[in-house]
Structures are given as C-alpha cells and as structure tokens.
N, C-alpha and C positions, 0 to 999 in steps of 0.2 A: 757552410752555406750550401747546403745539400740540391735545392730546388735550381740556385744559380748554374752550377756544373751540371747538371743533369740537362736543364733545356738546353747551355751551351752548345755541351755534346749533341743533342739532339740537330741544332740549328748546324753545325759544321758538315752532320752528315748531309742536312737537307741541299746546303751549299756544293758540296763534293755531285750528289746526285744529279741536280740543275747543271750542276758544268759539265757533268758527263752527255748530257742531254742536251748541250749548247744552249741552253736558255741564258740571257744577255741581262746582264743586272742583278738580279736576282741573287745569286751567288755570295756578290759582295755585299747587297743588304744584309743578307743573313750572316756573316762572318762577322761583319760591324757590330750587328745585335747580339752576338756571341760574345764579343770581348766586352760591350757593356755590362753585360750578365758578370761575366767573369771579376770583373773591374770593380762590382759595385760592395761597401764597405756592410751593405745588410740584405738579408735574404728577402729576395724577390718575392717569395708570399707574404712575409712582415709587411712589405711597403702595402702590398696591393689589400692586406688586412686592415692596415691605420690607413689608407690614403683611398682606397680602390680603384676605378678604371686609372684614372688622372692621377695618380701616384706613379703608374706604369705606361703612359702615356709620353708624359714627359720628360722620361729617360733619356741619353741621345743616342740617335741613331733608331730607336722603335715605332714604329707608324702603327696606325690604328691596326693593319691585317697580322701584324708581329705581337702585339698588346691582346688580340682574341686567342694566340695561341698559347700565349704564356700563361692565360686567366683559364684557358681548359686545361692546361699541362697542373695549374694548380691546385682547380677543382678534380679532376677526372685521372691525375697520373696518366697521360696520353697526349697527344696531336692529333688528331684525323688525317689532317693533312701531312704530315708524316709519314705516318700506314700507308695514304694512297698512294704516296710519292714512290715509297719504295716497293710499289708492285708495279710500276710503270719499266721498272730496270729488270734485265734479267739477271735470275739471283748470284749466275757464276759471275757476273761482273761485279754484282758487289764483295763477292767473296775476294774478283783480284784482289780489291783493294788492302785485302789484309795478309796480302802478300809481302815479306822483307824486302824491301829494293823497289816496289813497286807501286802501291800508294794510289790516293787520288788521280792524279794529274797522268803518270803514266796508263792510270789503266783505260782514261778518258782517250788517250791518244789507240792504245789498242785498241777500244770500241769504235769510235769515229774513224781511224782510217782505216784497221786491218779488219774491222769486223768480227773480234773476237770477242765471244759474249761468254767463256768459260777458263777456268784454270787448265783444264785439257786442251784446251784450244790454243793456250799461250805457251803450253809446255812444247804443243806439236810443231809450233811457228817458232821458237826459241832453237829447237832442232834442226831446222829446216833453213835455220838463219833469215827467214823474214823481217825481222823485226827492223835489219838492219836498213831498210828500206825507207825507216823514218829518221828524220835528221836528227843526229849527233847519238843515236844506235850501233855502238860498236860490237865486237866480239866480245869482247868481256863483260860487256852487260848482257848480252844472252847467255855467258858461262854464271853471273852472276843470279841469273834472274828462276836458271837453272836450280845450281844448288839451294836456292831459298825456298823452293818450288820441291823439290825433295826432302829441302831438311822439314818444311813444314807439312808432310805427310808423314816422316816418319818419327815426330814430336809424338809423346805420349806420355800419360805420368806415371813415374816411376813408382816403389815403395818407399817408404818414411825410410827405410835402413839405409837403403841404395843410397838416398838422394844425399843424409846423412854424413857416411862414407865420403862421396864425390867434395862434400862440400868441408869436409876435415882435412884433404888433400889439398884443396884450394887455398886454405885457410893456411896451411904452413907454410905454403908457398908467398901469401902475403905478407907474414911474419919479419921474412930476412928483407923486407923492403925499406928504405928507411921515409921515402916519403909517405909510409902508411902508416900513422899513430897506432889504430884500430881498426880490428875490421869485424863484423859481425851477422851473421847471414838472419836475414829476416822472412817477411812471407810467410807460406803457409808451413813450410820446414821449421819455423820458428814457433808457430803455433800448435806442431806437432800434429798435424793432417796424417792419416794416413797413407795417402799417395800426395805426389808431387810435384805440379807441372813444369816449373822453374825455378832458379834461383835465384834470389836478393840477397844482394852480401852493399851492406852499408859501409860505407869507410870514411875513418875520421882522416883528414890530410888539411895541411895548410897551405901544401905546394898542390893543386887539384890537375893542373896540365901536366903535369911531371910523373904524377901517377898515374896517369892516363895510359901516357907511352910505356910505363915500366911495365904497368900489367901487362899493354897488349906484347909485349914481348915475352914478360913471365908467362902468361896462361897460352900460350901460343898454340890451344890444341883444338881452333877449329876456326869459325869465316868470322870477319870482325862486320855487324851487321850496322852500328852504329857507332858513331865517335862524336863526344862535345866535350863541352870542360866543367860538366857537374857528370856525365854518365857514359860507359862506355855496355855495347850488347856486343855478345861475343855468344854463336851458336857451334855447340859442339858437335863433334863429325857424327857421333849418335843422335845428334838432333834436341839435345837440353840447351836450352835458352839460359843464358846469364846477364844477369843489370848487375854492373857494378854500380854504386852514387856515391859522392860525394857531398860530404858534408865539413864544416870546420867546427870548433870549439862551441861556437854559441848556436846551432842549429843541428848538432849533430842527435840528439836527443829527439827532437821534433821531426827529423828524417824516418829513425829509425824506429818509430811510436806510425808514423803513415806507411809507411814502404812493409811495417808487420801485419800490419788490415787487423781484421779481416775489413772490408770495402764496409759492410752492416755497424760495427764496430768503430770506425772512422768519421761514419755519417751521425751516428749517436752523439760520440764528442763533440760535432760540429755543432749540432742543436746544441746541447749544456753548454757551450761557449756561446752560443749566440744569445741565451736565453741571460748570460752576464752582461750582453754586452762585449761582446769580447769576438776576437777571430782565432780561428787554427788553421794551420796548413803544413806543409813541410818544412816550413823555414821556423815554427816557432807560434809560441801564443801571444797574440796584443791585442791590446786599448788602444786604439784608432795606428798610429804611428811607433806608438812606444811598445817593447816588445818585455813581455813580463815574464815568459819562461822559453826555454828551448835545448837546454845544453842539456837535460836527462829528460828521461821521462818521468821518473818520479817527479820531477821537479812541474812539469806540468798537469800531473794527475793532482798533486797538489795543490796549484793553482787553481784548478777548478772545482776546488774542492771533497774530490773524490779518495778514495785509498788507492794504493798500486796496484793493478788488473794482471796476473798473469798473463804472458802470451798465448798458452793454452786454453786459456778462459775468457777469449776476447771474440765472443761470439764464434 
C-alpha cells in the first residue's frame, strides 16, 4: 500500500519539524494520522476512489485539514504544506536529524536551546563539550555523537567487488554460529548494483535475541549504532553501514524479497497484491488476517501469480 507509507512518512517528518518549531498539538495529530495510514487494511487512494472526501474523512484520527492533504498527496504526488513547512527550518537542522544517535527530538533540543542550526555546528559544540549543558548529556554522548558525525562523512559507496569481498567475510563468520540457520546478504549487492552504499544480510534464527549478542560480539569491527530483537546496525571503522534482520521460518522469504528492493520493485508487488485483494510487507503475504505465503520467495511470487524475478532484474 504504496500511497499509505508514503503520506505516513511524509506526516512524521511534518510532526518532527512542528516540534522542532515548538508548535503545541500539532505534532501529535499528525503522528496519530500517520499510524492510521499505516494501520489501514486498503490503500488510501482505493478508499478515497470508491468512497471519496467521506471515505477519508472518517478514518480516526483525520480531520478535515489532514483529509485535503491526503486528497492532494493523491491527486498531485505532493503536500504544499510540506514544502512550505520544510523551508521554514534551516536545512542543517534537518540534515541533524539524519544523524546516528541523533534523531528528531535531540536535534529539537540542539536548536531550541544551543542554537545549533548545522552539522558543523554540532560537531564544533560536541568538541568543545557544550552539549553537556543539557540534561542527561554526557561525555560519551558527545564521543558518541562524534563518531557518527564522522563515520557519516566518510560513508561512501564502495564497488560491487569490494562490497562482495567484505560481505563473503562476514558471511563465514556467521556460518560457525549456531543460532544462525541462514544468512543471506540482500539490497542492492544482491541485485548486483554496481557500487554499494550498505549492507543487508537477512538471517533465518529462531533464537533472534541470542543472535543479536552473538554477532555483536562476532563482527565486533566497528560502533553498534542500533540494537533490538528483529535488527542489529553495526557501522564500520571505514564507515559501511550494516542491518543485520531477523527473520524465522515462516517470514523469512517475505524479509528477504523486501530488505532486496529494489524500493520501485516492492511498490509494484504491493499494487499486484492489492489489486488481489491481498497485503505484503516483510512479515509475509495475506487475505485480511490469514497469512498465505512468506517462507520463500518463490513461494510468494507464486502466489500472486507471477514467475520468479531475479534479483538482478528487480527493477
């Protein structure tokens, strides 16, 4: 449901921006209207094509000024109000936010109280130990805030052989683990990209917290930037970004068919599944609740009655 995650996205950043700007309410409307979006079992231009204004109307949580944007997001692929939103902020601050360690909420606090409206600005104040100034700012958040601030300057994408190489390494290393079934690097190295900006290595496990710690110990060659119990990001001292996922037996297939994209090629399945009647996402293909394919991907290319797409030929 292509249109659903698309506005989503859209309305999170709009919320992020509002709270960097202290605007009061606002925020949370918009994040509410975002997981509506997310939440809903058919694509938001379907409702609004069989129902129109009053199909999207009385969604909950969507008020009339949220219902005009969705209805231009699906005539026009845009917001207005978007656009103008985000020329109200300076663009280093938006750029904090895609900073590792550093996110929405901290970079609202760098702009609101230290006045720092660029990634220069945060690198200079991160040095100079400023930062420590706002509460529960330690030293190791400016060492941490550091290294993320560096590794993501000197991220770059590598060639197809390189990345190859790196991730053959990786890949034996996962081998002698025993909570790892399988493990299979996907992304655009799986699609066979000429260059590489990261890597996706999927893994089948049924023990997924057990594996977590065993990698982060096995791959131990660089900052661990994230940790949960589907995904672990681990950026290495050159600056290649790594997602481990997790997956089990019956979604492992439907992981590793999403996390290989290409993003154009994901969004197409998503249409031919909706056009069934039918949902995809990472967890698998279903008919409202009941889940009909996910442990290969053949087994879902099938399902929707397609033949098997190489990686390479997936847009």
């Amino acid at each position: 449901m292509a249109a659903n995650s698309e506005i989503a996205g859209i309305f999170y950043e709009m919320a992020d921006i509002l709270e960097i700007k202290k605007v009061r309410w606002k925020p949370a409307a918009y994040r509410m209207a975002a997981q509506t979006l997310e939440s809903l079992k058919y694509d938001v231009s379907e409702i609004y094509k069989r129902e129109g204004r009053e199909g999207i109307d009385k969604l909950p949580g969507i008020g009339s000024s949220l219902t005009d944007k969705i209805i231009q997001y699906i005539k026009e692929k845009k917001i207005d109000a978007f656009e103008k939103l985000k020329k109200t902020l300076p663009s280093g601050v938006y750029k904090m936010m895609d900073i590792p360690g550093v996110g929405p909420k901290k970079a609202t606090l760098f702009y609101n109280k230290l006045k720092i409206k660029n990634i220069e600005q945060l690198k200079k104040a991160a040095k100079e130990h400023k930062l420590r100034a706002l509460h529960g700012f330690k030293e190791k958040t400016e060492k941490n805030i550091l290294e993320s601030i560096n590794g993501a300057k000197q991220k770059d994408r590598i060639p197809l052989a390189e990345a190859e190489k790196i991730a053959s390494q990786i890949l034996r290393k996962l081998k002698i683990l025993p909570e790892v079934k399988k493990a299979i690097v996907a992304g655009s190295l799986r699609r066979k990209k000429p260059t590489i900006g990261d890597l996706d290595i999927i893994i089948l496990t049924n023990r997924p917290e057990k594996a977590v710690e065993k990698i982060i110990r096995t791959i131990s060659i660089g900052k661990i930037l994230n940790k949960g119990k589907e995904k672990v990001t681990i950026l290495t001292q050159t600056g290649l970004q790594m997602d481990f996922r997790f997956f089990n037996t019956d979604n492992f297939g439907a992981g590793l068919l999403y996390f290989t994209g290409s993003k154009q090629h994901n969004i197409k399945l998503r249409e031919i599944a909706i056009k069934k009647g039918l949902k995809l996402n990472e967890y698998g293909l279903f008919r409202r609740n009941k889940k009909l394919a996910g442990k290969t991907e053949n087994e879902i290319f099938k399902a929707l009655g397609l033949k098997f797409i190489p990686p390479e030929k997936r847009l």
